[in-house]
N, C-alpha and C positions, 0 to 999 in steps of 0.2 A: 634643671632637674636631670639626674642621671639615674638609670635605670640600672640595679646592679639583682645575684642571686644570690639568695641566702645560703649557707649548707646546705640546707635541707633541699633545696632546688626551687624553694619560692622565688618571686620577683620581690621588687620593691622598688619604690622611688625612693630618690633621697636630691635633698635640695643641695646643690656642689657648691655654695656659698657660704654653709654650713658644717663644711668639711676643715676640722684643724690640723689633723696629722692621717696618715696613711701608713702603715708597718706591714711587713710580710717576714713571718716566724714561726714555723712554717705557713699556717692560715693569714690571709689578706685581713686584717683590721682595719676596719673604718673609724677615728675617732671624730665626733662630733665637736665643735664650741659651748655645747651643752654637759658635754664628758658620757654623753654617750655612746657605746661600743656596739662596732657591728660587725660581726665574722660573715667576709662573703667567699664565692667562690673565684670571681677574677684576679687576675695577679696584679700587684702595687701598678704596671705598669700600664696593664690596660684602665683601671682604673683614673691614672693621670692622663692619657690618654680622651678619655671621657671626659672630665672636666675642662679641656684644654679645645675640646670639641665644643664644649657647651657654651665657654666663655667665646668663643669666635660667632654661634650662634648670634649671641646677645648683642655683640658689638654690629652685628648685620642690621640691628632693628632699631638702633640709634640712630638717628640722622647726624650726618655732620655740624659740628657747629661752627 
């Protein structure tokens, strides 16, 4: 789960597994695999960022096999 801000300056979770695309035009668009849309305030960049954090998380809590 990555934690982003809406416009308006809310928070939100959002699950980064569930993330299909990312656009920045001017406002950061989050599209879902659901095809839902979410205008936040990070840029595309922090955003990949985040996800890229989240997935290294995950991979810490699997044991090797």
């Amino acid at each position: 789960m990555i934690t982003v801000k809406r416009i308006n300056g809310k928070p939100l979770v959002i699950n980064a597994e569930l993330i299909r695309t990312v656009e920045e035009n001017p406002d950061t668009t989050i599209k879902l695999i659901n095809g839902d849309h979410i205008i936040v305030q990070e840029s595309m960049a922090d955003i990949v960022s985040k996800v890229i954090e989240y997935g290294r998380y995950l991979r810490k809590l699997i044991p090797p096999s």
